[in-house]
C-alpha positions as CSV (number, residue, x, y, z in Angstrom):
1,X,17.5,11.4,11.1
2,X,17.3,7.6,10.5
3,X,18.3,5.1,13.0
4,X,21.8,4.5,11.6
5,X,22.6,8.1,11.6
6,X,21.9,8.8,15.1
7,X,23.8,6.1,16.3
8,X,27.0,7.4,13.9
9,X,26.8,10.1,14.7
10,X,27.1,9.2,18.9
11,X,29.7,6.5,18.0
12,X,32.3,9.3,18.1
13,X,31.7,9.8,22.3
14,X,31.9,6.0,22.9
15,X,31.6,5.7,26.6
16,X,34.5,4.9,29.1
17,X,34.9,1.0,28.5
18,X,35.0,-0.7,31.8
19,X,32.3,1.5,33.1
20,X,29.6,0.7,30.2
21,X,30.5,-2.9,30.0
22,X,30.2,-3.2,34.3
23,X,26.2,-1.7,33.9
24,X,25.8,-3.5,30.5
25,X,25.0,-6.2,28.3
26,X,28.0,-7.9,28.7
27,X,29.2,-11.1,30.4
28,X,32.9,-12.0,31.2
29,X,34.4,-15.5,30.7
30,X,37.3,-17.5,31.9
31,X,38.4,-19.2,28.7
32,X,40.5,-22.0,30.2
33,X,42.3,-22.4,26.2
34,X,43.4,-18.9,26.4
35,X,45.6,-17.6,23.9
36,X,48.4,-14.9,24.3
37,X,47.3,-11.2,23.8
38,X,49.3,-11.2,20.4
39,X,46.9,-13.4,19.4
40,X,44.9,-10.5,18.6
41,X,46.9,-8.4,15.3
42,X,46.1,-5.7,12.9
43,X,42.4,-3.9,13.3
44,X,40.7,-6.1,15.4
45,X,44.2,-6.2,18.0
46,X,44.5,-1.8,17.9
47,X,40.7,-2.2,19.5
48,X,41.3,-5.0,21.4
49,X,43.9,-3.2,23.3
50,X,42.4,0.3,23.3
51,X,40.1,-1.7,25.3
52,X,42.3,-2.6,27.6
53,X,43.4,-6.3,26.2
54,X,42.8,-9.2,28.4
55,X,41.9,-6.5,31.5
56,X,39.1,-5.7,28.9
57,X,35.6,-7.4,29.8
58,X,36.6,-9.7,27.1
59,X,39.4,-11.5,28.2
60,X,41.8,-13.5,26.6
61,X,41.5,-14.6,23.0
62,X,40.6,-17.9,22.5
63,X,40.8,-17.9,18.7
64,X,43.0,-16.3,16.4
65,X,41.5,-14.2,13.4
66,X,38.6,-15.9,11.5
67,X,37.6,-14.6,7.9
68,X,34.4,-14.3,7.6
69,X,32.7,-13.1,4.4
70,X,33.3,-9.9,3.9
71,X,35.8,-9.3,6.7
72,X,37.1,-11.3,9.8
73,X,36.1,-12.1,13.6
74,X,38.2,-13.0,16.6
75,X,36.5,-14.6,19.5
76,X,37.2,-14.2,23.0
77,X,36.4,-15.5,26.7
78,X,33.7,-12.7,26.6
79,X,32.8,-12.0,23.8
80,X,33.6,-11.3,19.9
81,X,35.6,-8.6,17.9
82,X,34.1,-8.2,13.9
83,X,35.9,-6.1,11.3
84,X,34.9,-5.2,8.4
85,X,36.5,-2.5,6.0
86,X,33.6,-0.3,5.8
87,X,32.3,-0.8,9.0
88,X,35.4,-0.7,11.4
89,X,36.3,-3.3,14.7
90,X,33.7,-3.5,16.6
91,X,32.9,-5.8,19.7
92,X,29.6,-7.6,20.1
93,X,28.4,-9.6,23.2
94,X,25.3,-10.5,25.8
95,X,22.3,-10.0,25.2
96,X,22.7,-7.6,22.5
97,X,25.4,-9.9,20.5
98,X,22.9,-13.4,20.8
99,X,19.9,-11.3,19.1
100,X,22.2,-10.6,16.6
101,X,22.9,-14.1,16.0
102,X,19.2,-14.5,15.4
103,X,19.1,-12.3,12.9
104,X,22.2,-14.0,11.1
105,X,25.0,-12.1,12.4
106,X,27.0,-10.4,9.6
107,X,25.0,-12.5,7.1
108,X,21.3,-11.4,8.1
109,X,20.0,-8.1,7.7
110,X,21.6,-5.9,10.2
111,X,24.8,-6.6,8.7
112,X,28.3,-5.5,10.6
113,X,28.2,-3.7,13.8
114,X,29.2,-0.1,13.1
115,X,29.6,1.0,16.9
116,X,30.9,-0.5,20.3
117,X,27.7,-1.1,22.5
118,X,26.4,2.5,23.5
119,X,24.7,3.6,27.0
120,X,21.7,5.8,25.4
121,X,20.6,9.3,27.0
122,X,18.6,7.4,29.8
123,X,21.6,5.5,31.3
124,X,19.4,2.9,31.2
125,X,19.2,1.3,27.9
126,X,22.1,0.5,25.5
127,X,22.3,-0.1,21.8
128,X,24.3,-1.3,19.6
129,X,24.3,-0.1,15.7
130,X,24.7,-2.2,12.5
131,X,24.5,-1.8,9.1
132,X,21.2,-2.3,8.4
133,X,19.8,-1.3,11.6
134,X,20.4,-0.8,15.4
135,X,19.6,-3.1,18.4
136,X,18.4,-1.8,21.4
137,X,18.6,-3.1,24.9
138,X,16.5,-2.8,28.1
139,X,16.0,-5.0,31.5
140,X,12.5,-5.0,31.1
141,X,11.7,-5.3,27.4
142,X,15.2,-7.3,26.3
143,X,16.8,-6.4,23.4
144,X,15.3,-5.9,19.8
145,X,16.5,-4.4,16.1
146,X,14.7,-1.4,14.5
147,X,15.4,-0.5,11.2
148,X,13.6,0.9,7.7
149,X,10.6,2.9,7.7
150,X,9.7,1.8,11.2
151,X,12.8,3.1,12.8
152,X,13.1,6.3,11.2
153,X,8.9,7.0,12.0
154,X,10.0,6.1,15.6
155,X,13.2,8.4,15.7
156,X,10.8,11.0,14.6
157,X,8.6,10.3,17.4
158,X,11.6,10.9,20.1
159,X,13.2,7.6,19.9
160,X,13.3,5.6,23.3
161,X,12.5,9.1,25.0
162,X,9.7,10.1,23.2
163,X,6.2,8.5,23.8
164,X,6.6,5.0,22.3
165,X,9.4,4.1,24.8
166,X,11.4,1.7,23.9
167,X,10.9,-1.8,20.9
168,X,9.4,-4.4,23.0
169,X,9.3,-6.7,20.1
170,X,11.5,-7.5,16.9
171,X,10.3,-6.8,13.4
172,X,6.8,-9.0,13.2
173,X,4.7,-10.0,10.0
174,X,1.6,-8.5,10.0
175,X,-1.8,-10.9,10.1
176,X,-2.8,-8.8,7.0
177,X,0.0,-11.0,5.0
178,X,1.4,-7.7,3.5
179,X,3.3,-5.3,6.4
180,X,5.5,-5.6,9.3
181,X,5.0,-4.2,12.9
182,X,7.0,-3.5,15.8
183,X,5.2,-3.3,19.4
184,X,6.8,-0.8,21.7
185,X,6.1,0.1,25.0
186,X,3.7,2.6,24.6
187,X,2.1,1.6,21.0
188,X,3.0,0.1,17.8
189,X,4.5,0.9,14.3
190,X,3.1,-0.7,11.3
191,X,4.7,-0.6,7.6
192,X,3.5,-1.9,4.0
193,X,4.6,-0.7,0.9
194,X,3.5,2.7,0.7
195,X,2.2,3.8,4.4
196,X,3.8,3.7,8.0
197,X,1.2,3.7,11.0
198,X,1.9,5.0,14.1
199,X,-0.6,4.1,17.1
200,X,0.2,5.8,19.9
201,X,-1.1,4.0,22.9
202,X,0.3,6.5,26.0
203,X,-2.8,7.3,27.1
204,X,-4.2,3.4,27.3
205,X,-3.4,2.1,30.1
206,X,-6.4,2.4,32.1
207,X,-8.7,1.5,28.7
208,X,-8.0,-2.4,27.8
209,X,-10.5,-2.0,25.1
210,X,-9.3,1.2,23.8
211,X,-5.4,-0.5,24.3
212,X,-7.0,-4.1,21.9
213,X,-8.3,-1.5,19.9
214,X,-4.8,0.5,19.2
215,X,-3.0,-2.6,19.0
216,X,-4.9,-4.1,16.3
217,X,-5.0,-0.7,14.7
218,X,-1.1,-1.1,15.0
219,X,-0.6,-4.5,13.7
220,X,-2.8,-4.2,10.7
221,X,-6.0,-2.3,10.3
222,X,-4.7,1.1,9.9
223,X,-2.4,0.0,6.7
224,X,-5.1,-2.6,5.2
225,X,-7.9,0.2,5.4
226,X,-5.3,2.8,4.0
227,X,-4.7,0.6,1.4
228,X,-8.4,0.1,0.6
229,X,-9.1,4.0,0.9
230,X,-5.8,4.3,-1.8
231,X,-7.4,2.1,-3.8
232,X,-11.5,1.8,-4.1
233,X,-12.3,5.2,-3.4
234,X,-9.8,7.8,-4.2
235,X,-8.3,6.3,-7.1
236,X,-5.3,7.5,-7.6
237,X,-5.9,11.0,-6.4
238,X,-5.3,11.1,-3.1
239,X,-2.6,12.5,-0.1
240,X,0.8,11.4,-0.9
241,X,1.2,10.6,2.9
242,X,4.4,8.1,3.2
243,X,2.8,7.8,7.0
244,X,-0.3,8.8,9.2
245,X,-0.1,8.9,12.9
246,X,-2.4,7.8,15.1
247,X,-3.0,8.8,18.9
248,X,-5.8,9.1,21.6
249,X,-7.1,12.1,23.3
250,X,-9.0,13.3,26.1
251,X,-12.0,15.8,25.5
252,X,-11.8,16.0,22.0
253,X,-13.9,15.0,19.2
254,X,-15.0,11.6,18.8
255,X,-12.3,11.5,15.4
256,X,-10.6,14.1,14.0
257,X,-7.5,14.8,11.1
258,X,-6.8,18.5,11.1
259,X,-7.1,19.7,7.4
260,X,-4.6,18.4,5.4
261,X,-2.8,16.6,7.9
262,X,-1.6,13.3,8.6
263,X,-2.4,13.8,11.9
264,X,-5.5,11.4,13.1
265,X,-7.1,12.2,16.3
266,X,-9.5,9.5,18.6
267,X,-11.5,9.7,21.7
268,X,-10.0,7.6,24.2
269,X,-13.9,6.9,25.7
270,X,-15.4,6.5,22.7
271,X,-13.0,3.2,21.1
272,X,-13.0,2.2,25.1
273,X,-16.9,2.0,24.5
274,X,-17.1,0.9,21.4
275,X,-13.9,-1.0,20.5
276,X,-15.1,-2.3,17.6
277,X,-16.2,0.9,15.9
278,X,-13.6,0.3,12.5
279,X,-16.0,2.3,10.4
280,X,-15.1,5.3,12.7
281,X,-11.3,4.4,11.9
282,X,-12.0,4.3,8.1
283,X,-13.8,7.4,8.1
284,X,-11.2,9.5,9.8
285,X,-8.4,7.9,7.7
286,X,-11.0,8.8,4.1
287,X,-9.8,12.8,6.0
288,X,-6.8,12.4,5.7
289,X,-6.5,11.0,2.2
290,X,-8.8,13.8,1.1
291,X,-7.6,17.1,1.5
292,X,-9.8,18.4,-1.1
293,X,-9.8,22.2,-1.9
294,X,-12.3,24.7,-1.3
295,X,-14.7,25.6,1.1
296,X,-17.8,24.5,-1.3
297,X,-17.2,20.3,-0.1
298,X,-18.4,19.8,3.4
299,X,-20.9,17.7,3.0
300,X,-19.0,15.8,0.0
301,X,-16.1,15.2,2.7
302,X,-17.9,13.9,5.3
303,X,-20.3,12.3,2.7
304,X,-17.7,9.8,1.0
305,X,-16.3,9.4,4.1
306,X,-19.5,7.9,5.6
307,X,-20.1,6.2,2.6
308,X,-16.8,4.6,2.7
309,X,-17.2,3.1,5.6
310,X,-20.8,1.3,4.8
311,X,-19.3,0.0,1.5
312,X,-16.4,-1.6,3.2
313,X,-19.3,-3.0,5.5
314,X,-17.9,-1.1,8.7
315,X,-20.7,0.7,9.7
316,X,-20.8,2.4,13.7
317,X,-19.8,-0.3,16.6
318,X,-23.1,-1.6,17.2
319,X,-25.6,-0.5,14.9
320,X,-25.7,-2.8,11.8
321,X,-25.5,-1.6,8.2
322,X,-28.3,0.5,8.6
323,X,-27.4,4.3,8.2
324,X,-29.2,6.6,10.3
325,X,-30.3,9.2,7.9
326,X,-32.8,11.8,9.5
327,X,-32.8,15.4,8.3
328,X,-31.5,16.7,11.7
329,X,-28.7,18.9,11.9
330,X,-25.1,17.5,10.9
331,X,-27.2,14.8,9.3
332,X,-28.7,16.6,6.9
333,X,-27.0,15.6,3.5
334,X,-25.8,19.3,2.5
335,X,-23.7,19.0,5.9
336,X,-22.5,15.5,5.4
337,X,-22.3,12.5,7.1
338,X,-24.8,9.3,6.7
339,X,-27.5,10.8,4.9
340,X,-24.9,12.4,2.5
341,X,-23.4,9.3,2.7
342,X,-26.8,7.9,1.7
343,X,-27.0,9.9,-1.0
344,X,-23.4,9.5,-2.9
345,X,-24.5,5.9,-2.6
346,X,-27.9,6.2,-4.5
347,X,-25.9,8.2,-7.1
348,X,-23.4,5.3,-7.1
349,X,-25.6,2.5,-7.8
350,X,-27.7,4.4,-10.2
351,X,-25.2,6.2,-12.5
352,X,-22.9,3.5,-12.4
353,X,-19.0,4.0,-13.1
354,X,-17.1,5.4,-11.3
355,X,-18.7,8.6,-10.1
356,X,-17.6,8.8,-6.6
357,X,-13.6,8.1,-7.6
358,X,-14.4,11.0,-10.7
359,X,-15.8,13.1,-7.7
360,X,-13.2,13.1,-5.8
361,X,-10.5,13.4,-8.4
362,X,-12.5,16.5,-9.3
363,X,-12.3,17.9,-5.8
364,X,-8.6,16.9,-6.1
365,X,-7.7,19.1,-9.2
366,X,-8.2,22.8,-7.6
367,X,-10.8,25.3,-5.5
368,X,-14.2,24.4,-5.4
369,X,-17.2,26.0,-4.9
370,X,-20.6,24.4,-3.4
371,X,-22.1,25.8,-6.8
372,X,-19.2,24.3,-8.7
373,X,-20.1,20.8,-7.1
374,X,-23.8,21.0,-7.5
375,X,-22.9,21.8,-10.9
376,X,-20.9,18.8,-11.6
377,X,-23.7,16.3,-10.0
378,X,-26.0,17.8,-12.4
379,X,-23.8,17.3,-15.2
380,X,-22.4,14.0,-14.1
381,X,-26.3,12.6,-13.1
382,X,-28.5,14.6,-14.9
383,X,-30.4,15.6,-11.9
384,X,-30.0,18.2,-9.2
385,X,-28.8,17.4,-5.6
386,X,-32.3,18.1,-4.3
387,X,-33.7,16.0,-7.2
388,X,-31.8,13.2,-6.4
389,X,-32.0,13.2,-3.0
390,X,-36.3,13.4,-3.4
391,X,-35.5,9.9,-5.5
392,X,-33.0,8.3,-2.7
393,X,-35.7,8.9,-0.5
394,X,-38.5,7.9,-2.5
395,X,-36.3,4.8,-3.2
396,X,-35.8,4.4,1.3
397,X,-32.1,5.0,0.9
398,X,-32.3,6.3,3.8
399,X,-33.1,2.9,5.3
400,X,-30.6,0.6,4.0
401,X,-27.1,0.5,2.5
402,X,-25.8,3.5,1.4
C-alpha cells in the first residue's frame, strides 16, 4: 500500500480537533487584523467551522479567499485552509505546513494536502498527506516528505513502526549523480531508475564502522554496483528485482541472498572489521541477480561472483587485487569462489567476447546440469575445464587478476 493510500484511507477517522492540534504541530496566533468568521464561505468556511471557527486553533481569518492555481487558500491567525476540487479543504500549519513551503506548497511536488494533520498509531508522530506524497512529523527527527518508490519500500517495511523508524531526512541526491536517498532512523532508502535499496541499520548501533558502512551502502553503493552487475556482467539476463534489501545479522554467514531472493544478508562483525570490504557487497548482490537454474552451477555462481568483484577492482577489505587461489576446500575452482573466479577470468581474456555475459545468459535460459556446463566451456573454449584450468595455472592466474 503506497504512502498516499494509507494515509486515505485513515483520513476518514480524523482525530478529535482540539485534542490533536493541543499535542501537535500547530501554533495559535492572535491576528490583531482579524476578520469576521463570515469571512470564511463555501468549502474552505463548512471546514473552518466543523473545526470549530475562530474557537478553532486557527483563529480568526485574516484574509478572505485567495485563488491560487488550481484552487484557493484562506489564511488565518494560525494557520492556512487550501482547497482544491480534487483534493478537498484541508488545513496546513507548524512545522508540518513550513516544510511544505519548502517544497513549493501547492506548486512543488507534494501538491494539495489531501488530509487534516493526522496523530499516527504511536501518538507520537503526526503526518500530514498530499498529493504527491505525505509529510511526517516527530520531536526528535522534525518533519520530512516521503513519497515514490522510497515511500512505498518503507511502508512495506512497517512504516514509522517497523525497523527504519521514522524519515530523518528529506528526499536527498545521491553522490553517485543518478538516485535519491532518504536517511531514517534506523537505516536508509536509496532509488535510481530501476532499483530501490534498503539498508537496514537496526542492529548498528554499537558498530560505527559497520553503521559508515550501511550508510554509504544506503546513499549510493548498493544502486551504482546494481547498476554495474545489470550491466557488465549479466547483460541483460538477470533478476527483474524492482528492489533488494539489505540488513545485518548476528551469527550468520559472512554474506548471504537466499536462492532466488532479494533478500541480502551481512555479518554485522565482519563489515565492523572490515568496513571497506565492497567486493564482499558486490559479490552477494552478483546472488541475487543470478538465480540461475539447476543444481549443476555452484562453482559458476560463486565463480562470476568472485570474479566480478576483482574486475570491478573490489577485491576483499585488505588484501589487494591479488586472489587467493589454493586448491583447498571451497577454493577449489569446481566449488567456486576465487580460484573459480580465477579461472572464468583466464577464459575471459583468452576467448575474448563476451563469454562470461553468454554464460550466464545460458545459465539464465533453463535447468542445468554440471555436465551440461562443462559441456558448454568445451564448446564455447575448445578446451575442457580441467584443461583450461592446467593453462590458468601454467599462466600463474592464480597469482594475479582474475
Amino acid at each position: 500500500m503506497s504512502v498516499i493510500r494509507r494515509v486515505l484511507v485513515a483520513a476518514a477517522a480524523t482525530a478529535v480537533v482540539a485534542a490533536t492540534f493541543a499535542v501537535g504541530t500547530a501554533s495559535s496566533a492572535v491576528a490583531a487584523d482579524c476578520l469576521p468568521e463570515s469571512a470564511a464561505q463555501g468549502a474552505i468556511g463548512v471546514k473552518y467551522r466543523e473545526m470549530g471557527g475562530a474557537r478553532s486553533p486557527l483563529g480568526c481569518p485574516t484574509t478572505y479567499e485567495i485563488g491560487v492555481s488550481g484552487g484557493a487558500r484562506q489564511v488565518f491567525a494560525g494557520g492556512s485552509i487550501y482547497w482544491s476540487a480534487t483534493s478537498g479543504a484541508h488545513p496546513v500549519w507548524g512545522l508540518i505546513g513550513e516544510k511544505w513551503g519548502e517544497t513549493g506548497w501547492e506548486g512543488g511536488h507534494l501538491g494539495f494536502p489531501t488530509s487534516d494533520e493526522l496523530t499516527n498509531p504511536d501518538g507520537v508522530g503526526k503526518r500530514q498527506v498530499y498529493q504527491g506524497g505525505t509529510i511526517y512529523w516527530k520531536a526528535d527527527t522534525g518533519a520530512h516528505p516521503v513519497w515514490g518508490a522510497i515511500g512505498e519500500a518503507w511502508g512495506d517495511l512497517g512504516w514509522e513502526a517497523g525497523d527504519f523508524g521514522y524519515p530523518a531526512s528529506d528526499v536527498v541526491a545521491s553522490p553517485d549523480g543518478v538516485g535519491v536517498y532518504t536517511e531514517f532512523q534506523r537505516g536508509w532508502i536509496y532509488w535510481s531508475p530501476g532499483i530501490t535499496c534498503t539498508v537496514n541499520a537496526k542492529l548498528l548501533g554499537a558498530f560505527p564502522n559497520a553503521r559508515a558502512f550501511a550508510a554509504a551502502a544506503g546513499k549510493q553503493r548498493c544502486g551504482e554496483q546494481w547498476r554495474q552487475i545489470r550491466d557488465r556482467v549479466v547483460a541483460g539476463r538477470y533478476q527483474e528485482w524492482n528492489r533488494v534489501d539489505i540488513k545485518f545479522c548476528h551469527n550468520c554467514p559472512v554474506g548471504e541472498v537466499p536462492w532466488g531472493s532479494n533478500q541480502v544478508s551481512l555479518l554485522v562483525e565482519h563489515v565492523q572489521a572490515r568496513p571497506n570490504d565492497w567486493g564482499m557487497l558486490a559479490h552477494e548482490l552478483t546472488h541475487a541477480a543470478q538465480a540461475y537454474r539447476g543444481d549443476g552451477s555452484g562453482w559458476v555462481t560463486e565463480g562470476i561472483a568472485d570474479w566480478l568483484r576483482y574486475d570491478l577492482d573490489l577485491p576483499p577489505d585488505g588484501r589487494g587485487n591479488d586472489p587467493r587461489c589454493e586448491q583447498l576446500h571451497h577454493n577449489h575452482y569446481t566449488q567456486g569462489y576465487e580460484c573459480a573466479a580465477a579461472l572464468l577470468g583466464y577464459i575471459q581474456r583468452t576467448v575474448g567476447g563476451h563469454v562470461l555475459p553468454d554464460l550466464n545468459a545460458y545459465l539464465h535460459d533453463q535447468n542445468r546440469s554440471g555436465d551440461a556446463i562443462r559441456s558448454w566451456l568445451q564448446n564455447k573454449t575448445g578446451r575442457t575445464p580441467d584443461q583450461l584450468w592446467a593453462a590458468c595455472r601454467a599462466a600463474e592466474c592464480a597469482g594475479g587478476r582474475p
